[in-house]
N, C-alpha and C positions, 0 to 999 in steps of 0.2 A: 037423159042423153047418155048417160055413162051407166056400167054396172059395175066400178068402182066406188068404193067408200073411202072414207078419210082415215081409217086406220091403214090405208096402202100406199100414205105417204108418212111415214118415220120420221119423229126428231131423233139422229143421233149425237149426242156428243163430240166432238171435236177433239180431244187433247191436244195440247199445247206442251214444250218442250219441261215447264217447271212440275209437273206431276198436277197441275190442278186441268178443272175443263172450261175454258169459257169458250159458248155456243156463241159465234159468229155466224152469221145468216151466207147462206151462198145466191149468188143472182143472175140471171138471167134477161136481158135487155134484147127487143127484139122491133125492127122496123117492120110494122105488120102491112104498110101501106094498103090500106081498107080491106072488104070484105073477110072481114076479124070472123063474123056468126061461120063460116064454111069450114075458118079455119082452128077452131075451137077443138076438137080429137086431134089433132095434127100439134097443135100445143099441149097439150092434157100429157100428149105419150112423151112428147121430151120433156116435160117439166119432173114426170114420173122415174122416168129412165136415168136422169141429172141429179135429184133428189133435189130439186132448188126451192127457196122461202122463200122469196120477193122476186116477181117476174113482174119487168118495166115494159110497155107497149104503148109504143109511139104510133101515129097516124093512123088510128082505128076506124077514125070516121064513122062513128057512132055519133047519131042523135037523138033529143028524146021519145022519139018512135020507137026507137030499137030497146027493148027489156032486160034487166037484168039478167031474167033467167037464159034467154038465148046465147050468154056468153058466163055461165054459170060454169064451175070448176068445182066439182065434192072436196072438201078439206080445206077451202084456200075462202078468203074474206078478199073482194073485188072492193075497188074505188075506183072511181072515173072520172073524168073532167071532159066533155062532150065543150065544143065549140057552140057558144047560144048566140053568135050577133050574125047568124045568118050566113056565114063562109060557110067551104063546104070543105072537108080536108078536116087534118089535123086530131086531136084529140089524143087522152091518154088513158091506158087502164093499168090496173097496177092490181095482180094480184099477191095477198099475205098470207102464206099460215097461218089454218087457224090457233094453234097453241103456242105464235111466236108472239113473243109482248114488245109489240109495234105498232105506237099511236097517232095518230093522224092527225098533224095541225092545220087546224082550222082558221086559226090566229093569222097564217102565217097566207092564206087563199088570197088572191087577188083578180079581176078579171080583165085586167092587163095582159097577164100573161100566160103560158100552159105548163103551170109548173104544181109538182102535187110534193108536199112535205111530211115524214115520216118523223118519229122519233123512238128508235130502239135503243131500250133500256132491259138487260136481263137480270136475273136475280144474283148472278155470282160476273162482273167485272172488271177488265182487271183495274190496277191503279194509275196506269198509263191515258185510258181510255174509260171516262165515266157512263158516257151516255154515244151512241151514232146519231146525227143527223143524215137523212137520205133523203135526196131532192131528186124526182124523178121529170123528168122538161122534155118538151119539144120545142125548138127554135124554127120556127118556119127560113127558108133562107132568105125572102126581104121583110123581116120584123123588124123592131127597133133594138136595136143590140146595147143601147145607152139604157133603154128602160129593163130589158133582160137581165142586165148586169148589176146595174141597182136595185132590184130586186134580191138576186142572188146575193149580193154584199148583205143587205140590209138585213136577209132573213139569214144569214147566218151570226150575223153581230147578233140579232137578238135571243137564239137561243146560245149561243156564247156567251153569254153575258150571266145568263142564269146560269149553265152548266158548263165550269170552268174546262174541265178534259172533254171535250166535245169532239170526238171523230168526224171527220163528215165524208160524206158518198153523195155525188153531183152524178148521175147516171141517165143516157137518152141519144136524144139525137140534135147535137148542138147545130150542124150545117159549119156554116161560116164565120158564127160568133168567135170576133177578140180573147182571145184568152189570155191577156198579159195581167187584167186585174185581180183573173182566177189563180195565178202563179204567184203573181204575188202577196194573196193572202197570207199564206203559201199554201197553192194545192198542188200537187201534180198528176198530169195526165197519164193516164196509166196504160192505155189501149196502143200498141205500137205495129198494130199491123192494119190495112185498107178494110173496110167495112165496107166500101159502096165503090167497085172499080179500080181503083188506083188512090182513094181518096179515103183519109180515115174519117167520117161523120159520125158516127155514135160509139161517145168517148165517156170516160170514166174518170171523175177527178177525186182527189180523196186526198189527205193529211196521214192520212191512217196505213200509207202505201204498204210497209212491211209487216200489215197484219193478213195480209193477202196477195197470194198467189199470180204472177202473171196472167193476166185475163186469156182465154182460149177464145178464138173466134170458129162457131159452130156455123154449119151450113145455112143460108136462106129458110124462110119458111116458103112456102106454093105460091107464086107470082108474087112476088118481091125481090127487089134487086139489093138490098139490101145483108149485108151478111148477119148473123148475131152473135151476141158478144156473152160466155160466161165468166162470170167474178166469183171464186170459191178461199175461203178463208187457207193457210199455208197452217200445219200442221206444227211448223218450228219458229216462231215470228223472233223477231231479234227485240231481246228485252237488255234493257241495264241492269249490270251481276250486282247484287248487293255485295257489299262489302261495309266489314265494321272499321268505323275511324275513329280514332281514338284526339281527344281535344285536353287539354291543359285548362284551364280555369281553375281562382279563388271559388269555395267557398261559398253558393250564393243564400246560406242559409242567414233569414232575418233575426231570428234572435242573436247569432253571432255576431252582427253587424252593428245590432242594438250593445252586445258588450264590448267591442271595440270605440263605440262611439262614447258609453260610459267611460271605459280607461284613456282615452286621448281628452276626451273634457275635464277627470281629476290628477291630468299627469303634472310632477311638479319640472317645471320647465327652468328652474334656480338656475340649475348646471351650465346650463345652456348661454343663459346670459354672461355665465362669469368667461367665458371663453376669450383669448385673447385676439383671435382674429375672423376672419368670417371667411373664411376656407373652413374652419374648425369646429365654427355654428353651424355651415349646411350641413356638415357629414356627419357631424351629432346627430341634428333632425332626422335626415335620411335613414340613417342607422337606426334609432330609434322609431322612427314611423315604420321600418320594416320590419324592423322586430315584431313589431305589434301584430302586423299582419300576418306574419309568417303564423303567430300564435292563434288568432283567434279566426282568420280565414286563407285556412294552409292551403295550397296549388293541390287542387284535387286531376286523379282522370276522369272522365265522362266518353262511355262508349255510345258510338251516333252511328246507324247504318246510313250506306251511302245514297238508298233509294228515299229514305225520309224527308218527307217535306221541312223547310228551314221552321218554321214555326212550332215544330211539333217538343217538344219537352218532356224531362225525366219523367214528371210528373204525369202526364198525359200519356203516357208510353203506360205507366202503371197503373193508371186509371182504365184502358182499353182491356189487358190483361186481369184484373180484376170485374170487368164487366163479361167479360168472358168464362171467366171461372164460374160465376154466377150463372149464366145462361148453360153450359155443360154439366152444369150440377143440378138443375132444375129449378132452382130458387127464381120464380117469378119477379116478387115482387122487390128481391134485389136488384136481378137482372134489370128491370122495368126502371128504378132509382139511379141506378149505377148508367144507364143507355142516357137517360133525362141529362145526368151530369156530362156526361162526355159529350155532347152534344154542346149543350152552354160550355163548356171548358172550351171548344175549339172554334166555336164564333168566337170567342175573348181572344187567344191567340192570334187566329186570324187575323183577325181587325188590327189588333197590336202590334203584330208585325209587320202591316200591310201599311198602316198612318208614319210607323216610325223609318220607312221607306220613302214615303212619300214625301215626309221630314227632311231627311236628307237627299232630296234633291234638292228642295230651296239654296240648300249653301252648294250645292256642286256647281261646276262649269256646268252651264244651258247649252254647251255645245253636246253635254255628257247626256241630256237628259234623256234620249231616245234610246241610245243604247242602254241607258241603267234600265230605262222602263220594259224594253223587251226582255232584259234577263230576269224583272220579275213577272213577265206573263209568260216567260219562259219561251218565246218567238227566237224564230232561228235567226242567226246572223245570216241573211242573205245579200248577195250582191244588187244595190237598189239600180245598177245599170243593167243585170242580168237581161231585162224585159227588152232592152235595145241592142238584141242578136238580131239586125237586120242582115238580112245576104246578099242586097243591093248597093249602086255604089253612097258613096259619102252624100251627094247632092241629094238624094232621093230621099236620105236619111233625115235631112236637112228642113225636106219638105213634110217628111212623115211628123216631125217634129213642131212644126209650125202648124200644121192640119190643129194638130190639139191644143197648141193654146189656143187658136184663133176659135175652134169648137169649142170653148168655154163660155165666152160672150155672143158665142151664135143665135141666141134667144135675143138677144137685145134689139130694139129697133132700129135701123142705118140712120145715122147723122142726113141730114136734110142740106142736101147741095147749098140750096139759095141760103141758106143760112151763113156758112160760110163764105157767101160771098160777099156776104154784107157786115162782115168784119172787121172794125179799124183795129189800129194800130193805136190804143189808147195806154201804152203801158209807160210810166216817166223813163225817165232819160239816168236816175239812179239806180233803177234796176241792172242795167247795160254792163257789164264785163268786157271792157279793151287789151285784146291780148299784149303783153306786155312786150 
């Protein structure tokens, strides 16, 4: 179909404002509304001319009639998700670079819904940003938006969970679907211009917003009303300035610790008792236990950059740097030794700083515990009424609000009239409260 090859679509590097490259994928999401096979050259030349890695394609309406190869792209690794219960509509394609390293979860499939799941991970990222989640969906607009949504929650709790700095990219054509659960993850919608008339429908959510460029909305593809939407990574993203800080602390060496413990267990404490009052006993002590400390674990500095994780330690600091050395000098089976230790060194940290957190929450205020728990999974303080920006009056607000608890219990079966009607009044006459 093409007499292009895949050497006529380039990975290039991206730089970014600190002198290193980390290759962010650019995207390309497009309402194809069917006849996809006609319109296959018609995509080929803009995905080429755009230079884009991951092109999203909503309502393809492909089924398994229709062939791989008939919607075949040189360079690029297709996945599809075709509707199998018989509807006719819908469906997703999703082409990748082939040299981008973007895995495809399978784990993560369901056939509830039309949602396809990615996970890019490249060889150099930054420390901000460990792995991208990218969830590519169609929402039909009368689906179930409860089942959508728990979906999307559920499959991003779980690769969260594995990969703490987890970016993520929700990209497609949502329709009408609630977005207040999605905001409040926190994601934000990043698309601020109409995609389909007057109406924005295929929106882009992401965590990751200042690693990326204001989205461009490109022309329709050929009978589709539909506009499409590019996402191209920002050349300058706004990163936190390292900066060294400088920390006060004794001392934390054990053998010192071991001979201050030796000289307070043989100290002769005579002096002490003979004192004639006990104003005179404490500030002996005082004086004396300071002393001691001043001598065997003196007020040291300790230099901390401001971007390092709280766990991270002198020691482990010089542990990276000597694994390094090793690996730049060629010594293998150093390097190999030294990568083992650091590895164990920082699940130990880890955990140890992670249990001794969770320690102190038991003694803090339970009012305190939510906000101490976001500041260590590091979640933004956001306003938890933010989501009730209604633009309607107060009553309506009233009833929006009552819609949703009363939709909690909406599963449950309705209380049976006659039952209630044959209800006595069997309760004593102690229980009763006579207002005073």
């Amino acid at each position: 179909m093409f007499d292009a090859s895949a050497d006529d679509i380039p990975i290039r590097p991206r730089p970014v404002s600190n002198g290193f490259s980390f290759y962010f994928p650019r995207f390309w999401i497009c309402n194809a509304r069917g006849g996809l096979c006609s319109k296959i050259d018609e995509i080929f030349e803009i995905i080429k001319a755009n230079n884009i890695d991951i092109v999203v394609i909503v309502e393809t309406w492909l089924h398994c009639g229709i062939n791989d190869d008939l919607v075949y792209i040189p360079g690029y690794t297709l996945y599809r998700k075709d509707r199998s219960d018989g509807r006719t509509g819908g469906g997703i394609l999703v082409y990748i670079k082939d040299q981008l390293p973007c895995q495809l979860q399978p784990q993560l499939d369901t056939t509830d819904v039309e949602v396809l799941w990615f996970l890019y991970r490249c060889s150099r990222m930054p420390r901000e940003v460990s792995h991208i989640l990218i969830g590519a969906l169609y929402h039909p607009p009368h689906a179930d938006n409860r089942c959508m949504l728990d979906h999307l929650i559920s499959s991003m709790d779980i690769i969260s969970k594995k990969h703490l700095y987890t970016g993520i990219l929700l990209l497609g054509d949502f329709n009408q679907l609630p977005d207040s659960q999605l905001r409040s993850y926190p994601l934000r919608q990043l698309v601020s211009k109409p995609t389909r008339k007057t109406t924005i429908l295929d929106k882009i959510y992401s965590n990751i917003f200042s690693w990326f460029d204001i989205p461009v909305i490109l022309p329709a593809l050929t009978k589709s009303d539909h506009d499409t939407v590019m996402l191209s990574p920002t050349a300058c993203p706004h990163r936190p300035k390292r900066q060294t800080i400088y920390l006060y602390r004794r001392d934390p060496d054990p053998n010192k610790k071991a001979l201050l413990c030796h000289h307070v267990k043989h100290m002769d404490w005579g002096f002490l008792f003979r004192l004639s009052s006990c104003a005179a006993m404490v500030d002996y002590f005082y004086t004396t236990i300071l002393s001691a400390l001043d001598y065997y674990l003196p007020i040291i500095r300790i230099a901390k950059c401001s971007t390092d994780e709280p766990w991270v330690t002198p020691s482990f600091r010089d542990l990276v740097k000597s694994r390094q050395r090793a690996f730049l000098s060629g010594n293998v089976t150093r390097y190999h030794r030294l990568r083992n230790r650091t590895q164990r060194m920082a699940a130990k940290l880890k955990k140890k700083y992670f249990v001794s957190k969770v320690e102190q929450l038991h003694s803090s205020d339970p009012g305190k515990w939510w906000s101490k728990t976001k500041c260590i999974l590091k979640l933004d303080n956001s306003n938890p009424l933010a989501n009730l920006n209604y633009q309607g009056s107060q009553e309506k607000l009233a009833d929006k609000i009552n819609e949703f608890f009363t939709s909690v219990s909406a599963h449950l079966p309705k209380v049976n009239a006659d039952i209630l009607a044959n209800l006595t009044d069997d309760y004593s006459s102690e229980f009763i409260v006579d207002p005073c």
